[in-house]
C-alpha positions in Angstrom: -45.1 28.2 -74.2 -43.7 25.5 -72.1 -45.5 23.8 -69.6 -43.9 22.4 -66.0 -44.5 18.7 -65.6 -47.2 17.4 -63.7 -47.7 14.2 -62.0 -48.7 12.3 -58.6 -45.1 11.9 -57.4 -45.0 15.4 -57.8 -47.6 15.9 -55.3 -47.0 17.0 -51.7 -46.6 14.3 -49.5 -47.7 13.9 -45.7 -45.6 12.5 -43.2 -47.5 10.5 -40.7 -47.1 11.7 -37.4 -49.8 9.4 -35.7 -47.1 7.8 -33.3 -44.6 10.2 -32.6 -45.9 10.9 -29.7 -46.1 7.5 -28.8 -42.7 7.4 -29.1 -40.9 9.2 -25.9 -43.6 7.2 -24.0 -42.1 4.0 -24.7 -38.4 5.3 -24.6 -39.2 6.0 -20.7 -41.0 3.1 -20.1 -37.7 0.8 -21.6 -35.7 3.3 -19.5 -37.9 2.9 -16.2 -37.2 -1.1 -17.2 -34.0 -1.5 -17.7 -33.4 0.7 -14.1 -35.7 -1.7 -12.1 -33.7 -5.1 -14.3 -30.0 -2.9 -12.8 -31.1 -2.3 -9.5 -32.3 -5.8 -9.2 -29.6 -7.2 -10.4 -27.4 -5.3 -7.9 -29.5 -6.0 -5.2 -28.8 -9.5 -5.8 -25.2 -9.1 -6.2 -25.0 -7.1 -2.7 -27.1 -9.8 -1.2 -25.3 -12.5 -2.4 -21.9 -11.0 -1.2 -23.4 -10.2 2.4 -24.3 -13.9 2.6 -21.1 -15.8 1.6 -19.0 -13.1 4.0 -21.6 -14.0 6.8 -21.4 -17.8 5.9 -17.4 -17.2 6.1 -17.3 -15.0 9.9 -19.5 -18.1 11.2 -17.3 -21.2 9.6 -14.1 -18.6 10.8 -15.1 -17.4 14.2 -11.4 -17.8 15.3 -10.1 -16.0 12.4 -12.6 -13.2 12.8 -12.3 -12.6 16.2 -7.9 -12.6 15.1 -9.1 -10.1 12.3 -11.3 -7.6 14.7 -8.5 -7.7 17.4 -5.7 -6.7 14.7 -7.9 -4.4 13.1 -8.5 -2.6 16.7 -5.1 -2.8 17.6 -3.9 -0.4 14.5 -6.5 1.7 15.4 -6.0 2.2 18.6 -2.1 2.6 17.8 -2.9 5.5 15.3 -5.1 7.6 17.5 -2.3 7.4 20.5 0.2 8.1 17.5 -2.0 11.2 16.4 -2.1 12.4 19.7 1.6 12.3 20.4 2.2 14.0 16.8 -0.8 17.0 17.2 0.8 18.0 20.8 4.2 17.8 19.7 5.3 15.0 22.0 7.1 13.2 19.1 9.5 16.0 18.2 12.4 15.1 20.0 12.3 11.7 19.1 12.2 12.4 15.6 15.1 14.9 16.0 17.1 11.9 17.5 16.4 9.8 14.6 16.9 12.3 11.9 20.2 13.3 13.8 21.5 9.7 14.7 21.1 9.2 10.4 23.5 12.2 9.5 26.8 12.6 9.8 27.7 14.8 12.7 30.0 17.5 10.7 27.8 17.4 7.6 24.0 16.9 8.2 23.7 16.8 4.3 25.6 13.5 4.3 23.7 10.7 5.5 25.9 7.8 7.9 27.5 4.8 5.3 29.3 4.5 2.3 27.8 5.4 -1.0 26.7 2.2 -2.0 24.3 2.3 1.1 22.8 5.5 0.2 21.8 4.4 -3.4 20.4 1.4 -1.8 18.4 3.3 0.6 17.6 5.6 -2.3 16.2 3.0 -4.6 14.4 1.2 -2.0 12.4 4.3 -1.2 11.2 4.9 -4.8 9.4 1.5 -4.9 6.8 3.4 -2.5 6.9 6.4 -4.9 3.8 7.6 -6.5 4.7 6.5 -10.4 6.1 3.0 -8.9 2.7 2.6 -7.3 1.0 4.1 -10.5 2.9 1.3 -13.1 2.1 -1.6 -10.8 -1.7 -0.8 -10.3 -1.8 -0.1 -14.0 -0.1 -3.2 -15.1 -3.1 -5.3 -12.5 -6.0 -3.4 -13.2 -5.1 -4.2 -17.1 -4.6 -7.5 -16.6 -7.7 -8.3 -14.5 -9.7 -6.3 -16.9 -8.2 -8.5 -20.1 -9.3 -11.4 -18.0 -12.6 -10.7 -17.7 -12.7 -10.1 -13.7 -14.0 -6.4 -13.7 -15.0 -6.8 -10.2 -12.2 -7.8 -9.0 -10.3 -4.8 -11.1 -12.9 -2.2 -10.0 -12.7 -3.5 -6.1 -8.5 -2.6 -6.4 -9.2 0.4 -8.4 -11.7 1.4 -5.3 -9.5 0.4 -2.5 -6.1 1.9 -4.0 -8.1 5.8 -4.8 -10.1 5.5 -1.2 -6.8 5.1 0.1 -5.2 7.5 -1.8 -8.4 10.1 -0.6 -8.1 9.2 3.1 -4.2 9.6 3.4 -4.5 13.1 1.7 -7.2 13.8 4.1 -5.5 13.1 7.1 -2.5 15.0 6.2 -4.5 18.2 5.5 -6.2 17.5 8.8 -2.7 17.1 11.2 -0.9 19.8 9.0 1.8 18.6 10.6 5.4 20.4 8.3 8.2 17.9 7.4 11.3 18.6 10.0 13.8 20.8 8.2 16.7 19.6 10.1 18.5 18.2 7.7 18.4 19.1 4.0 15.6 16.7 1.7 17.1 14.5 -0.6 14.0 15.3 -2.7 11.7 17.8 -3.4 8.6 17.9 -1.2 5.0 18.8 -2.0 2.7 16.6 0.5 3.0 16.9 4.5 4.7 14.6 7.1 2.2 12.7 9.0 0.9 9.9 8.3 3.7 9.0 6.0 2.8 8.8 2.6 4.3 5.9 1.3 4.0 3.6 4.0 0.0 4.2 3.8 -0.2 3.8 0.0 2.8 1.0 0.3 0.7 -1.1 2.2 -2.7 -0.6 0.3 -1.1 -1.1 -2.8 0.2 -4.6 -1.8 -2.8 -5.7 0.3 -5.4 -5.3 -2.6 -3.1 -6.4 -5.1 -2.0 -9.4 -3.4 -5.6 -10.1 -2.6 -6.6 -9.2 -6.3 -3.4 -11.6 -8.0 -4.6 -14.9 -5.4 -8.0 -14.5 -7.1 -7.2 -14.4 -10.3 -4.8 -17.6 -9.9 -8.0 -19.3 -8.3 -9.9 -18.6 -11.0 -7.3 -19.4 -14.1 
């Protein structure tokens, strides 16, 4: 009759559970670390940044005072801008524009030769939403590659808050592109404030920003 082998590795073994328990503690208390090391870090960082642009206002008062005045100006230029848009005061002198830019006998047919149209045509797509796209794409990459992720995330922030605030205001004026004259294109977004002039100019105004630092820094 055969026998089954015997042995002491064989034997049941017990797994030594003394310390798991101990285990999650520690996980939370590295976690609860590292979050207090982050936030002080950032809290440095923010600090930091607060003092150099007060340092900067006080060596620049001339500048800032410039700065605030400009600022105020386009603000106050919007808001009387909105308010001739949302009460319709604006209609007729768009209608004049629109109109003065057609040819009388065909309104499909903008004034000038060909050649002017294309122009006019390609200049317009540089504001478009792919142009725009490629461009930020092409400087976020090349600040990230360079090791400035501040600087990349700072025109990745400006570019989509930007992007969030013109689609806002459009939704809040509601105001529906003339239909005069026939579009060139097709249309998806709303007329006011104008698309491409707001994403145009926040496009080049973080980007130059974003290119001078790098070149200071190369």
């Amino acid at each position: 009759m055969a026998t089954l082998p015997t042995g002491p590795w064989l034997a049941p073994k017990r797994l030594n559970l003394g310390n798991c328990g101990q285990r999650p503690k520690q996980i939370v208390l590295s976690l609860n670390i590292y979050n207090a090391l982050v936030s002080y870090v950032m809290i440095a960082v923010i600090k930091k940044a607060i003092r150099q642009i007060y340092h900067w206002i006080v060596q620049h008062e001339h500048t800032t005072v410039a700065l605030v005045a400009i600022v105020a100006a386009g603000i106050f230029g919007f808001v009387k801008l909105a308010d001739e848009v949302s009460e319709g005061d604006s209609k007729k002198f768009d209608e004049l524009i629109l109109l003065a830019m057609r040819e009388p006998d065909n309104l499909a047919d903008p004034i000038g030769p060909e050649w002017v149209e294309e122009m006019a045509r390609d200049i317009t797509a540089l504001g478009s939403v792919i142009v725009l796209s490629i461009v930020t794409s092409v400087t976020v990459g090349y600040l990230w590659l360079t090791k400035q992720h501040w600087v990349a995330l700072f025109v990745m922030g400006a570019i989509v808050s930007g992007m969030l605030i013109s689609i806002g205001l459009k939704t809040t004026f509601d105001r529906p592109r003339p239909d005069l004259v026939p579009h060139a294109t097709q249309i998806y977004t709303k007329s006011f404030p104008s698309g491409h002039s707001a994403m145009s100019a926040m496009v080049c105004s973080s980007e130059v920003n974003a290119w001078s630092t790098a070149a200071a820094k190369v």
